[in-house]
Every structure is written in structure tokens, then in C-alpha cells.
N, C-alpha and C positions, 0 to 999 in steps of 0.2 A: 397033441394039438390043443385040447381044452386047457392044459396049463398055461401055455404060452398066450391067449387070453388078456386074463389077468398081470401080468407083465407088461403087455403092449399096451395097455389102459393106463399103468402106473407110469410108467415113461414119459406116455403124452399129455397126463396131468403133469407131472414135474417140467417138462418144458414150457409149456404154457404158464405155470408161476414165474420161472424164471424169467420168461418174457415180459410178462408185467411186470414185476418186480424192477426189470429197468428200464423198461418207459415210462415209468413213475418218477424218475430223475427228476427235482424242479430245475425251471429254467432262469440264472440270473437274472434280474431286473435293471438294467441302468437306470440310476438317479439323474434326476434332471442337472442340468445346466445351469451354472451360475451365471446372473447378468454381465455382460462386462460394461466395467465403471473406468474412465478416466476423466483427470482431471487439466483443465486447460489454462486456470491460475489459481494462486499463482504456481511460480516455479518453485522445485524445490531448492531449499537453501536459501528463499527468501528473507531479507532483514527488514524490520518492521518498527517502529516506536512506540513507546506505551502510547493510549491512546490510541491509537490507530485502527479504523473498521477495515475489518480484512471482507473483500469482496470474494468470495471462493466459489467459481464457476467451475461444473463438470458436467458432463455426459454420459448416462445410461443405457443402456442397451439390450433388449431381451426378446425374445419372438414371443414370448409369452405374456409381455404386456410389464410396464415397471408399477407396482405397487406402494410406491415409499422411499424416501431418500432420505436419509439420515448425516447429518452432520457430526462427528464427533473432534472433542479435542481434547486429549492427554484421555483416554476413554470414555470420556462425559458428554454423552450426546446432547449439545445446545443449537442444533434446529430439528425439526423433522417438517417434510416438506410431501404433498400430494398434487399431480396434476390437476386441478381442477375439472379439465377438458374430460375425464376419464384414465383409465390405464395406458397409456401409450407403447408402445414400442421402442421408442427412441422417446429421453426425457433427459432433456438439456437444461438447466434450473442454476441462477445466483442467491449465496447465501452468504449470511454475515457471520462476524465473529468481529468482538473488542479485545483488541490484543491491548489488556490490563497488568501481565505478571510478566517481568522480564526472564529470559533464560528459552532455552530448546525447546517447543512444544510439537508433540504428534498431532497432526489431521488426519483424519479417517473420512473418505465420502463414503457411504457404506447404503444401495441400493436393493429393494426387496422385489423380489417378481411375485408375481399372482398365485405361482405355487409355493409362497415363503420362505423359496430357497435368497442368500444373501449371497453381494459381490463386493468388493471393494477395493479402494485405491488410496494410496497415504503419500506422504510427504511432510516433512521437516520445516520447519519454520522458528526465526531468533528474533526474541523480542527486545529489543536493546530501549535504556532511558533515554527519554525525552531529554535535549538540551538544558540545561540550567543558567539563567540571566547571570549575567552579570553586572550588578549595581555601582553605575559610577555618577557621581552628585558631581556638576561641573556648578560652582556659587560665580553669583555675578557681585562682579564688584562693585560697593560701593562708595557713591561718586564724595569727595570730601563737601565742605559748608566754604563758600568763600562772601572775605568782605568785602564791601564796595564801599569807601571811605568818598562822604562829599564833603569837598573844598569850597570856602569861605568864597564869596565872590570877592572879587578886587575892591569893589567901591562900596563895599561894608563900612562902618566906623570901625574905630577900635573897639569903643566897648561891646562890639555885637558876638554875645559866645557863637564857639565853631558848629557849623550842624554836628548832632550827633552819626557815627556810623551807621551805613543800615547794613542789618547780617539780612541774607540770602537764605530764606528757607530749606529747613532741610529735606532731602526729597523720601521719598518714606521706600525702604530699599524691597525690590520685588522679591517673591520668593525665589529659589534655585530651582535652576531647572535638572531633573534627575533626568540621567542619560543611561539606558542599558544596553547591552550587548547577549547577542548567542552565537554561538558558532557550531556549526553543523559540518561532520568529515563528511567523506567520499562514500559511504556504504548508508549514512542517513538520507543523503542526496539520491542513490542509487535508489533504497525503498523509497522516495519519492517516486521517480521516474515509474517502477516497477506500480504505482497505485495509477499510475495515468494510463501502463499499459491495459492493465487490469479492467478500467473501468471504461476503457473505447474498446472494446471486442477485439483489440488487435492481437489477437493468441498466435498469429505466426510468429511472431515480434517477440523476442529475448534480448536483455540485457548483460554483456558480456564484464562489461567493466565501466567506470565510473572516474572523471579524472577533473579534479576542480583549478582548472591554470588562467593566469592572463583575465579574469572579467568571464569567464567563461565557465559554464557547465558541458563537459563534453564525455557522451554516453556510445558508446563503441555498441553496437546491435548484429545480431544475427535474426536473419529474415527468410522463413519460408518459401522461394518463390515457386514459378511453374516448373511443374515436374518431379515438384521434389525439390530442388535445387536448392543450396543453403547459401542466401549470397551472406556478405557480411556488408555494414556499412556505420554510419554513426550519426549522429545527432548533435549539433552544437546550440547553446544556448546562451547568448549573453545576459545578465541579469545586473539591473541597477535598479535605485534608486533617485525618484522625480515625482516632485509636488508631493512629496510626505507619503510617496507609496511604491511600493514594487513594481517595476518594470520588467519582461522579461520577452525578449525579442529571440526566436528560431532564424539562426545564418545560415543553417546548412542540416539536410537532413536527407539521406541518402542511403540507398542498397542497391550495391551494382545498378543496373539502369532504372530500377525503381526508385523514387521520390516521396515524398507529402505534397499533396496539395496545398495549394495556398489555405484552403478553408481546414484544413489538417493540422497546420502549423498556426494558425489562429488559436483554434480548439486547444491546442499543447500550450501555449504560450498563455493563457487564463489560465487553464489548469493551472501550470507550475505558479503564476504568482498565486495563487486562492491557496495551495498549499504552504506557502513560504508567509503567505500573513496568519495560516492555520496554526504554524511552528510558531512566530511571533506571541499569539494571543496566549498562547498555552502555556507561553515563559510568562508573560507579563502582559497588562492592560497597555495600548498607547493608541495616540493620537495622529505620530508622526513616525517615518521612518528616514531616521538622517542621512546615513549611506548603508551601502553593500557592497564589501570588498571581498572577491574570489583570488585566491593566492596559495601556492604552496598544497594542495588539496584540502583547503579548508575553507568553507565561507562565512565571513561574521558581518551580521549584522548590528547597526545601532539606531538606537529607538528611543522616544519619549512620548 
């Protein structure tokens, strides 16, 4: 009986190691949660012109508060952005970008939460060249010298000599007047359209397609409505020239039973021409805008 003791002792040490030895197990940690970032312009596969300030609105998201927004393009972060107000939760924020280099470039929004963890959202965007003038010198002609020969009166004498001719001065001839032209396709017309969506908060609003016919700009839309629901509809635009400047009047603009208001189609109809003299000045200086013919999906203007 005294051996068995020392046995019952050893056992119950060795069990009781064992027992701790595995409730010692650590237990995994989950890592926090990435913000989530989307972005609401532009879309992606947007066309752009050199020059052109890209408006790039997005939204942040994190229960932990968003600490930092970061812009980047082709990896090179050219904004960084703080609430002012504090960390928020929800941080909705517009930022720029000069689209200067033509060809593909990557956008990165990229969002920091309060514990440093990062989120982000990208999209593709084409930067295609600005129009180039076309220089046409239209010379005004000058008017020829004519004479005007005066005749002897009748009841002259003979010996009275004939007046001499008088020449008609000659008129000093004006300079010419230089005439130029641009012309802008259907996908430059389009990233117009797309900077007007961009800059009215209209983010239900997409651009499907782009058709330059008849005097017309005509912009085919898909429109977020209630429910969910995708109506589709379009936008038409007549665009001319009157009193040496861009005119451009909205005919119709529409998505299934949704509309523009009158004060909607005002706002659009500034836009497009402010952009269309924006295109103008960046080809060439002028004074006048002589016409503007849409035809064939192309629109050209002429100017001095």
C-alpha cells in the first residue's frame, strides 16, 4: 500500500501538466477591418483631354473613424485629404487631378482608418489630345484705283486745254482676316458631357453613348431610379453659333418618367457652352465664333 503512494502522486502531477500545457493554446486575434472606399466619378473607362481637371469624387466608410484619404495616380499620390470636422465615419470628399500626359492612367482612392489599417478603389481612365486648330487665312480683296476723266465744258474756247484726269485714291487695303477651325469626335464630346456629370453631384447619371447628328449633341443615359431601377433615356442638345459666341440649347432630356427641370437644363446648357469656348481658347486666342456645324459624328468649329 505505501508503494502505490508514490505512483498516485506521479499520475496526478503528470495530468495536471498536461492540462495546462493545453489551455496554454494562444487564441487567434482577428485583424481589424479594412475601410470600405468607393468611388462615384468619374466612371471607369472615362476619356478625358489633356488639360482637363479631373473632379474625383468618393466615399469612405469605417466604424472606426476615417483618418486620411489619399489620392493616387499611376502610384504617385497627388492629393492627401483630412476631415477637418474630425475622424468621421462616413467621409465623402472631391479631389483634383490635371490630366497633362496622354495614354491609360490608374486612380487609386485609397482611405486610412484610425487604426492605420488601408482600403481602396481604382479605375482606369484615357487621356487623349486636345484638338489642334486649323489655320485658314481667308484675304480680302483688294478693291482696284478707277479714273474719273472730266470733260471740257461745251462753251469752252478752243484754245482752253482739257482738265486733267483726277485718279481716285487708293484705298489702303485691311489686313486679312485669319479664320480657324477644331473639330472635336464623339468620345471628346462624351468626356465633355461626363465633366458636367461629374461636377452636378448627378452620380446616378451615366453616360452610355455619344452621337454627333443633324446640329445636335445627342448623349443616350442610364439613370438610377427608385428602387433600384435602371431606367435608360437621353439628352439632346442643339449647339450653334450667334453674335460671335456659342449657343447651346437642351430639346429633350429624359429617363423613363424622369425629366430635368427647366432650372436643370439651364445649368446644362452654360455648362456645355463654357466648356466648348474652354476647347476653343486652348486651340487658339479669338474674338468671334463664326459657325458650328455638328454632322457625321463630328463637330467643327470656326473662329477668329
Amino acid at each position: 500500500m505505501k508503494g502505490l503512494v508514490p505512483l498516485l502522486i506521479f499520475v496526478m502531477v503528470s495530468f495536471a501538466a498536461c492540462s495546462t500545457s493545453r489551455s496554454s493554446t494562444p487564441t487567434a486575434v482577428r485583424s481589424a477591418a479594412p475601410p470600405q472606399v468607393s468611388i462615384n466619378s468619374p466612371t471607369n473607362g472615362t476619356q478625358l483631354t489633356t488639360g482637363t481637371e479631373v473632379v474625383v469624387q468618393s466615399t469612405s466608410a469605417d466604424s472606426d473613424g476615417i483618418l486620411r484619404v489619399d489620392l493616387l495616380v499611376d502610384g504617385q499620390v497627388v492629393r492627401s485629404d483630412t476631415d477637418p470636422t474630425g475622424r468621421p465615419k462616413q467621409y465623402r470628399i472631391s479631389q483634383t487631378w490635371n490630366a497633362t500626359t496622354p495614354g491609360s492612367h490608374l486612380m487609386v482612392v485609397r482611405a486610412i482608418n484610425n487604426k492605420g489599417v488601408p482600403g481602396e478603389a481604382s479605375l482606369q481612365v484615357t487621356v487623349i489630345d486636345a484638338p489642334t486648330p486649323t489655320n485658314t487665312a481667308t484675304p480680302t480683296p483688294r478693291p482696284s484705283a478707277t479714273l474719273t476723266p472730266t470733260s471740257a465744258a461745251s462753251s469752252a474756247s478752243a484754245t482752253s486745254p482739257p482738265a486733267p484726269p483726277t485718279l481716285a485714291p487708293t484705298p489702303t487695303r485691311p489686313p486679312a482676316t485669319i479664320q480657324y477651325s477644331i473639330s472635336l469626335n464623339e468620345a471628346q464630346v462624351g468626356a465633355m458631357i461626363n465633366q458636367i456629370i461629374a461636377a452636378s453631384n448627378q452620380n446616378d447619371v451615366s453616360i452610355t453613348g455619344v452621337s454627333l447628328q443633324n446640329g445636335q449633341i445627342i448623349a443616350n443615359t442610364s439613370v438610377k431610379g427608385p428602387f433600384g431601377v435602371l431606367l435608360t433615356g437621353r439628352v439632346v442638345v442643339a449647339v450653334t453659333a450667334a453674335k460671335c459666341d456659342v449657343q447651346a440649347t437642351i430639346t429633350e432630356a429624359t429617363a423613363g418618367p424622369l425629366s430635368l427641370t427647366e432650372t436643370q437644363k439651364a445649368d446644362w446648357d452654360r455648362a456645355i457652352e463654357e466648356l466648348i469656348r474652354k476647347q476653343i481658347a486652348a486651340a487658339h486666342s479669338y474674338t468671334c465664333i463664326d459657325s458650328i456645324t455638328i454632322a457625321n459624328g463630328t463637330m467643327t468649329i470656326k473662329f477668329h
